[in-house]
C-alpha positions as CSV (number, residue, x, y, z in Angstrom):
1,X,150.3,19.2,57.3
2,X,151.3,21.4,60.1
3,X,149.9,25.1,59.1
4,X,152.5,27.7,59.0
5,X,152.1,30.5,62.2
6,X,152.5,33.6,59.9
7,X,149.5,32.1,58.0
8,X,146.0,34.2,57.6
9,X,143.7,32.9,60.4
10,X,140.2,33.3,60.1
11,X,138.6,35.9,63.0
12,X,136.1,34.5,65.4
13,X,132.8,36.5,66.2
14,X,134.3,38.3,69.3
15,X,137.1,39.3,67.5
16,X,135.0,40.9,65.4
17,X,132.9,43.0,67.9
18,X,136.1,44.1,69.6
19,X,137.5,45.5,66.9
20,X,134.2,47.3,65.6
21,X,134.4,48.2,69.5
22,X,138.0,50.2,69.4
23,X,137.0,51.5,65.8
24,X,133.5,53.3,67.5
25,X,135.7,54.5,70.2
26,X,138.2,56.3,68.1
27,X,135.9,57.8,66.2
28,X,134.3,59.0,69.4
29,X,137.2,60.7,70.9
30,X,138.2,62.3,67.4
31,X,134.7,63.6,67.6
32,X,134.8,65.2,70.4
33,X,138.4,66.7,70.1
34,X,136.9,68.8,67.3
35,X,134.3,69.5,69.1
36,X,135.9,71.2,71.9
37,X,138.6,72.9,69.6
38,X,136.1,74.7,67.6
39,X,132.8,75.1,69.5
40,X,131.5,79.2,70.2
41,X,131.7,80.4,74.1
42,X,128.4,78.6,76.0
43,X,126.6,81.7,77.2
44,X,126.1,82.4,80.8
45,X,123.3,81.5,83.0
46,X,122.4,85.0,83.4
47,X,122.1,85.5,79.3
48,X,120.2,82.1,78.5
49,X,117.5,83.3,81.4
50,X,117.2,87.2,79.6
51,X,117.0,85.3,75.8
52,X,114.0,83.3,77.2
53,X,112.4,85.8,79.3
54,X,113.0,88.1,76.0
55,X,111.1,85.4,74.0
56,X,108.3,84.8,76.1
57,X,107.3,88.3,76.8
58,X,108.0,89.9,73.3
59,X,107.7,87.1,70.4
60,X,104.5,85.0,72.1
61,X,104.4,82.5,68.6
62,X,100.6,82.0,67.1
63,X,99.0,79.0,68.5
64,X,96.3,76.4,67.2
65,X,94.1,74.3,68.5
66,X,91.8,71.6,67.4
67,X,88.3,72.3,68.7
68,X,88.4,69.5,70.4
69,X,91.3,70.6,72.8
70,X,89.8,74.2,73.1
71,X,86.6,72.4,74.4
72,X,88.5,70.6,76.8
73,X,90.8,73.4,78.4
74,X,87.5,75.9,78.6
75,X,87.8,78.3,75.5
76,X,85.6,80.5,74.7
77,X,84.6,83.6,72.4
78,X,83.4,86.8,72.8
79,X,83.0,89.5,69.7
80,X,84.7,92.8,70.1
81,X,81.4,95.3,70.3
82,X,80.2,99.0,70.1
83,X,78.1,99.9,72.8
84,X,76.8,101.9,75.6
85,X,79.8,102.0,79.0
86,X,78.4,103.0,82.1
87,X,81.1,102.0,85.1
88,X,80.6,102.3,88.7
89,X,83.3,103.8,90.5
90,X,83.8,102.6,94.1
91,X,86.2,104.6,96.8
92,X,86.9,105.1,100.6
93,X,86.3,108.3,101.9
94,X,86.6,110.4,105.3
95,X,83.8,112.8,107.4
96,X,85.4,115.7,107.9
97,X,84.2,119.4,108.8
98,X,82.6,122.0,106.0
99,X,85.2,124.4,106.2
100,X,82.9,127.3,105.3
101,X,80.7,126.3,108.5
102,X,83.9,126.3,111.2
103,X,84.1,129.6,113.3
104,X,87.4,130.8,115.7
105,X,85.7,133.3,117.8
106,X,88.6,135.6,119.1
107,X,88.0,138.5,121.2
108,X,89.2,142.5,120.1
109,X,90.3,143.6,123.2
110,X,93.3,142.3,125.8
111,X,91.3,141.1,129.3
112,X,90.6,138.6,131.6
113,X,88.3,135.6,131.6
114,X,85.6,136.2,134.6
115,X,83.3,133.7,134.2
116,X,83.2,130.8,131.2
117,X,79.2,130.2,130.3
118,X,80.8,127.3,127.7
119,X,84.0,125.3,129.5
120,X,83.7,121.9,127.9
121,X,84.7,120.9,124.0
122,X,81.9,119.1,122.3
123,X,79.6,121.1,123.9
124,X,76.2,122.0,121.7
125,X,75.4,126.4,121.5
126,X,73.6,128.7,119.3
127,X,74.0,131.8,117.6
128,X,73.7,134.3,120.2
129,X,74.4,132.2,123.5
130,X,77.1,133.7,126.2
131,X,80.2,132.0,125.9
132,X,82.2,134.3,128.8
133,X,82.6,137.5,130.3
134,X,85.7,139.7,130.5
135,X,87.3,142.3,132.3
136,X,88.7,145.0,130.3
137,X,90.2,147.9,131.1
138,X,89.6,149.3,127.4
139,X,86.0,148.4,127.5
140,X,85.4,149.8,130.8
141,X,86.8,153.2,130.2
142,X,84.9,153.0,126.4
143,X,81.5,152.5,128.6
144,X,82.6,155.5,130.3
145,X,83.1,157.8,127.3
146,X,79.9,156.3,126.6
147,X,78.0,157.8,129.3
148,X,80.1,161.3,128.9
149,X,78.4,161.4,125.7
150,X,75.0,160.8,126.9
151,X,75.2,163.5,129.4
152,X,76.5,166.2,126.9
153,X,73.4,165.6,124.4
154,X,70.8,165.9,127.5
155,X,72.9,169.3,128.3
156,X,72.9,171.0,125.0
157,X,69.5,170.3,124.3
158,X,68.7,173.9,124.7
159,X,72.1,175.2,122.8
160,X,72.5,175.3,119.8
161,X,72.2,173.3,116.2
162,X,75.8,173.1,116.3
163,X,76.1,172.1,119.7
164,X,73.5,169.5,119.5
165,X,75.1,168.1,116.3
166,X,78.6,167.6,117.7
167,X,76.8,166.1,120.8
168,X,74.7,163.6,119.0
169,X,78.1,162.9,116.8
170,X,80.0,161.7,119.7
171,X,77.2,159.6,121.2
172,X,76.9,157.5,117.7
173,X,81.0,157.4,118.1
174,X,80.8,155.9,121.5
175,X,78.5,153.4,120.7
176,X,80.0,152.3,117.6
177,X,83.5,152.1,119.2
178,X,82.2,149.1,121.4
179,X,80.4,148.1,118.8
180,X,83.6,147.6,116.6
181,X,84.5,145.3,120.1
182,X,81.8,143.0,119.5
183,X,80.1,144.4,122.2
184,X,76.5,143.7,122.5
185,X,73.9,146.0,122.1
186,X,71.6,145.2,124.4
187,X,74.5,145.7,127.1
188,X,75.3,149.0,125.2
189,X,71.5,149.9,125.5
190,X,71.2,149.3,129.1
191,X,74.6,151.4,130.1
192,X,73.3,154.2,128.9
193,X,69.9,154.1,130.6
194,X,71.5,152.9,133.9
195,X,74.1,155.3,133.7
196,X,76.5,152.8,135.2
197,X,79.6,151.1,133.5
198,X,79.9,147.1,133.8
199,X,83.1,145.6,134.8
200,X,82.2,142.5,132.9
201,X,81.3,142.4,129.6
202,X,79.6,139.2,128.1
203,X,80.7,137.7,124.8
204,X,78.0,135.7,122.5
205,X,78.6,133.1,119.9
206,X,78.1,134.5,116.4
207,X,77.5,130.9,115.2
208,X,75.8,127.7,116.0
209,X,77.5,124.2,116.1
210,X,79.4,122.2,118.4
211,X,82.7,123.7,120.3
212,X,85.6,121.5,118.6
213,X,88.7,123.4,120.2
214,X,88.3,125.4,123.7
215,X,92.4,126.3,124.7
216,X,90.6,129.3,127.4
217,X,90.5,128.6,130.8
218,X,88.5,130.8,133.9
219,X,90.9,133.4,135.0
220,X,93.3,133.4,132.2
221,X,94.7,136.5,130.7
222,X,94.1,137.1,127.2
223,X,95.2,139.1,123.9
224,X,93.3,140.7,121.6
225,X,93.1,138.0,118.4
226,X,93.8,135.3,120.4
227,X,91.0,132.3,119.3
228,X,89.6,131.3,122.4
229,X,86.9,128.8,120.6
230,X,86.2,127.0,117.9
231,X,82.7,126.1,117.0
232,X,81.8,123.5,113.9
233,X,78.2,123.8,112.4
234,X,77.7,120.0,111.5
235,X,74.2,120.3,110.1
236,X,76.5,119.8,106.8
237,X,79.8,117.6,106.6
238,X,82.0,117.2,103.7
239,X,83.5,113.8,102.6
240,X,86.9,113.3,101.1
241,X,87.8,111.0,99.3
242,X,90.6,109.4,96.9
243,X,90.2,108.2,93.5
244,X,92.9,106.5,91.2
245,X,94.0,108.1,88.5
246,X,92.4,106.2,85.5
247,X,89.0,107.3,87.5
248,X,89.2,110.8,88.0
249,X,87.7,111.5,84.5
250,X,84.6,110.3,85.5
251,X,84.5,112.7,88.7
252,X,82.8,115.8,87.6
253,X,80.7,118.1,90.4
254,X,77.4,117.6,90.4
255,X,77.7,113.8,90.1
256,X,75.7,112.6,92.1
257,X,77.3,109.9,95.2
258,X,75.5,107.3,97.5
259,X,77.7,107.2,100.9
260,X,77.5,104.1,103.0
261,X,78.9,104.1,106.7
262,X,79.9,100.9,108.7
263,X,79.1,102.8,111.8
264,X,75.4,103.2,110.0
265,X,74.9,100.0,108.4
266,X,72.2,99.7,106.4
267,X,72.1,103.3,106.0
268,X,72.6,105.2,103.0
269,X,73.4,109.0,102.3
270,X,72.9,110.9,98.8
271,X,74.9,113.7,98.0
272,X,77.1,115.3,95.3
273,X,80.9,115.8,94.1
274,X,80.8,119.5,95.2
275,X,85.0,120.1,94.5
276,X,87.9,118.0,92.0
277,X,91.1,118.7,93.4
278,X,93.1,119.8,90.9
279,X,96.3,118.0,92.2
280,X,97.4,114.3,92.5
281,X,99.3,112.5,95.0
282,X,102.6,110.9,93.1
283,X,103.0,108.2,95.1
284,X,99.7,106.7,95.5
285,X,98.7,108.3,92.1
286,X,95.3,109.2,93.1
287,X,93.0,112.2,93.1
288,X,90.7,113.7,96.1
289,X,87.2,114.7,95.6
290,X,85.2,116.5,98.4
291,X,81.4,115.8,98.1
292,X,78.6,117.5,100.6
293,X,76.2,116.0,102.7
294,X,73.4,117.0,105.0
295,X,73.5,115.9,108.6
296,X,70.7,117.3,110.5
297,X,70.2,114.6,112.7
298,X,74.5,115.0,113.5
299,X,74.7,111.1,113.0
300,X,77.6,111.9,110.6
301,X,80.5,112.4,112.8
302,X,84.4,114.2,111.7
303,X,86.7,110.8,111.5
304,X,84.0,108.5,110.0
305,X,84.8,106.3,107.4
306,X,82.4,106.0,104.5
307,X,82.0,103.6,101.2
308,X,81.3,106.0,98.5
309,X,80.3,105.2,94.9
310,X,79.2,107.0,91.9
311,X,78.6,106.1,87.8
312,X,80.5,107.5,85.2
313,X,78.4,109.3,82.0
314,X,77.2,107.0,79.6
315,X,79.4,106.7,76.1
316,X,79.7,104.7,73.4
317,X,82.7,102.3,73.3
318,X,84.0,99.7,72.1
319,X,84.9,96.6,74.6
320,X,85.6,93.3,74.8
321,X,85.0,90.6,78.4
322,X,87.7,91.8,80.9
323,X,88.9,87.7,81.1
324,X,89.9,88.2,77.4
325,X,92.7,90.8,78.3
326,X,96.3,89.9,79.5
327,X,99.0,92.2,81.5
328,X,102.0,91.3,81.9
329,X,103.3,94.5,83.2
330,X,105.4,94.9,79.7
331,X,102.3,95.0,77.2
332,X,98.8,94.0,77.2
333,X,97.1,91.7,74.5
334,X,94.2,89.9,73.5
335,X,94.1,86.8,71.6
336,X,92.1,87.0,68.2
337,X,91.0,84.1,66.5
338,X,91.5,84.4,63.0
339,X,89.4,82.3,60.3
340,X,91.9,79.8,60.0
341,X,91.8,78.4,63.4
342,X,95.3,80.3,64.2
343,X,95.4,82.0,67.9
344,X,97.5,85.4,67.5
345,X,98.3,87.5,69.8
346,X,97.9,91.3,69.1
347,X,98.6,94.0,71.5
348,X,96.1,96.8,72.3
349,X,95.2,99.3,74.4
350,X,92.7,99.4,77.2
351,X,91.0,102.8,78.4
352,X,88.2,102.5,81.3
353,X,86.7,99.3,82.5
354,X,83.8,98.1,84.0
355,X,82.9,95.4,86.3
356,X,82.7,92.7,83.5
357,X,83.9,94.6,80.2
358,X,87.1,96.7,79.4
359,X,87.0,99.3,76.7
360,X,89.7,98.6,73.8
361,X,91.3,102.2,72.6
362,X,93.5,100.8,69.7
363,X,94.4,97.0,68.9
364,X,91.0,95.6,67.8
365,X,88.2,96.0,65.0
366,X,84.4,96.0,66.1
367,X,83.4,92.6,65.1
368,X,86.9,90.8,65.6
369,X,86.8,87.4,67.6
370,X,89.0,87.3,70.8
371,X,89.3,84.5,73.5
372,X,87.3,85.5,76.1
373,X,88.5,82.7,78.5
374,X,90.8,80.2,78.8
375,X,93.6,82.8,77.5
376,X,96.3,81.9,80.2
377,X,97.0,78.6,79.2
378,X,96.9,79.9,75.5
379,X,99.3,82.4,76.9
380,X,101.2,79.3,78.3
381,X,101.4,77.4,74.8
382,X,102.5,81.0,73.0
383,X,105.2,81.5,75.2
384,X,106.5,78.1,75.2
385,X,106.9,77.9,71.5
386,X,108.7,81.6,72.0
387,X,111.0,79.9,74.3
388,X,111.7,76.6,72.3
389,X,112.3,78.3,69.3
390,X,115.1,81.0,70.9
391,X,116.4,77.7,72.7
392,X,117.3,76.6,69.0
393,X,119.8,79.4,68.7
394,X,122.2,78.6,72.2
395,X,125.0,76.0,71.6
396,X,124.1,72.4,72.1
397,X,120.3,72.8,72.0
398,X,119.0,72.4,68.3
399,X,116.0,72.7,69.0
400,X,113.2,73.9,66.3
401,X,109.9,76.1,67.8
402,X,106.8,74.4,67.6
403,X,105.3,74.7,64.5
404,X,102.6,77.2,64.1
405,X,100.6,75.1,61.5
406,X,99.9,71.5,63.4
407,X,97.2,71.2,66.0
408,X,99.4,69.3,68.1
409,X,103.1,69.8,69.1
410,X,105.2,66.4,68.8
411,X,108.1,66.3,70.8
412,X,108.8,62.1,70.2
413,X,110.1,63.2,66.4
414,X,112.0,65.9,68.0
415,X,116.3,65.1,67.1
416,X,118.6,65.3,69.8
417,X,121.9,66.4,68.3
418,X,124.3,63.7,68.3
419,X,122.0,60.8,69.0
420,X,120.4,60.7,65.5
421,X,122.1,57.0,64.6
422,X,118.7,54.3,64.4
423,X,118.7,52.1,66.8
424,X,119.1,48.4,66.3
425,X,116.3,45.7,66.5
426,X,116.3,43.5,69.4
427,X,118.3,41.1,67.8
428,X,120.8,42.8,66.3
429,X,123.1,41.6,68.1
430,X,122.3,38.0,67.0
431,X,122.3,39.3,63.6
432,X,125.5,40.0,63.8
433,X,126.7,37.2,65.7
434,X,125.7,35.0,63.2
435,X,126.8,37.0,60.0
């Protein structure tokens, strides 16, 4: 019997699958339209990069770890501890003069150079030594009143008291007038016995050192106050130096410095913070200190650069390893491990540090247990549960933070959105072929 062509056929296996096929497909693209129609704004670049900067600066998530994996990525613990903090402070510092030991010598009078007994700078004098002679007018015709004076005391000898007193008086007038000049007395002295005047009068050094400035040349016309010299006693030098800001507590005068000089090496120098300046540099935020040192043998020398370092007074403190505190220029935190094997971060703050310890101000309780090293790559595994869990929040990325409770973060269990349907055996397609 010939079967009828509007007749119910049964559908082959491929028939099957292509249907299924167009079926899948529609429900894709219906999917898809509703997802587009009703989905929020995407963020920008720019706000996704501040949300997970934000999270892994400001919401650093608690971390475990099995002792096993803090054994292998080098963790260790130090207590947080009272004790005694004694810091070293180290600094670079300058020679330069004692300003109480530099002399200008400047001459009274106007005149002119004759002769210069010192002409070179650097040159070494004394306390007393010529350093030049002038020609002056004014001190020639002073010498002269000088002598005037002399001869009226010999002549009234015989007057009377009255007489002899105004005599005497203007002899002790001349001679202090070139006196006040800085006239010396032995040339004063001898004047009056030769009973001549000298054309040029000789000007000594009223200090010892070495001549640092010398503008005055032979022959060259001068004004009274005009400095002709200047003369550095060296015998003592000062040293300046600066010191950062969160030192300049523990610079007090009287502290006692050592001073090493690459231009002395092996050499060492004792001396003491003599001045604090009581100003601060704002842009390199540091402090100067001046400290004194003898130099008798004049091996310190103005322009030197020296190593200086000194020890803060003893306190009591409490600290904690400098490799268990982290900066990120934002805050700075310690990780504390708490009796439950949980990692948390806790923000504190630091005060003066030495070379191995850093004192803790606020943040930690003597007798708390903190990570003394290894805390970067706990800092890593904080911040990356920070960012995974503000990833969660952004369109298209439902994503849940680590969780704070497991030793061990499992990212194979992790749902992708969209791709949550179980996947088939490897003969499922046989399955179904032969349904």
């Amino acid at each position: 019997m010939t079967s009828s062509p509007f007749a119910a056929r049964r559908s082959s296996p491929g028939r099957r699958r292509v249907m299924a096929g167009f079926a899948v497909g529609a429900l894709l693209v219906t999917a898809a339209t509703v997802y587009l129609v009703t989905r929020a704004p995407t963020p920008s670049a720019s706000e996704a990069h501040d949300h997970t900067a934000a999270a892994s600066t400001d919401t650093a998530q608690r971390v475990m770890l099995s002792a096993e994996d803090a054994a292998r990525i080098g963790v260790t613990f130090a207590v947080a501890t009272m004790g005694p903090m004694q810091r070293e402070v180290r600094t670079v510092a300058q020679v330069s003069y004692d300003e109480t030991r530099v002399a200008s010598v400047a001459i009274k009078v106007d005149g002119w150079v004759e002769q210069l007994d010192v002409n070179t700078t650097g040159q070494a004098v004394r306390k007393g030594e010529p350093l030049l002679e002038l020609y002056s007018p004014m001190l020639v015709a002073a010498q002269q009143e000088l002598l005037v004076a002399h001869r009226l005391v010999a002549e009234v000898r015989t007057g009377t008291s009255s007489a002899q007193e105004g005599a005497a008086n203007l002899l002790q007038a001349a001679r202090q007038r070139l006196a006040y000049w800085d006239v010396p007395p032995q040339l004063i002295a001898a004047v009056e016995q030769s009973g001549q005047a000298e054309k040029n009068v000789p000007f000594p050094s009223p200090v010892s050192g070495i001549v640092v400035e010398k503008p005055v040349l032979v022959g060259q016309r001068i004004m009274a106050g005009e400095v002709l010299f200047k003369i550095a006693d060296l015998s003592r030098v000062w040293l300046e130096g600066e010191v950062f800001e969160p030192d300049l507590p523990a610079a007090r005068p009287g502290l006692e410095v050592t001073a090493e000089f690459p231009a002395l090496p092996g050499e060492q120098r004792i001396g003491r913070i003599s001045y604090v300046y009581p100003t601060l540099d704002p842009e390199t935020r540091t402090g100067r200190i001046r400290v004194e040192l003898a130099n008798l043998d004049l091996a310190l020398k103005p322009g030197m650069y020296a190593t200086i370092r000194f020890r803060a007074p003893v306190r009591e403190a409490l600290s904690v390893p400098r490799s268990a505190v982290l900066a990120t220029g934002e805050r700075t935190f310690v990780f504390v491990a708490d009796s439950d094997g949980m990692f948390t971060p806790r923000n504190v703050s630091v005060g003066a540090a030495m070379d191995e310890r850093i004192e803790i101000l606020s943040g930690l309780a003597p007798g708390e247990r903190v990570v003394a090293s290894g805390t970067f790559l706990l800092d890593a595994e904080s911040n990356l549960g920070a960012i995974m869990g503000g990833m969660g929040n952004m369109p298209g990325m439902d994503v849940k933070a680590p969780s704070t409770t497991g030793a061990v973060r499992d990212t194979a269990k992790s749902k992708i959105p969209g791709m949550d349907m179980p996947a088939e055996s490897a003969g499922g397609a046989d399955a179904h072929t032969n349904h």
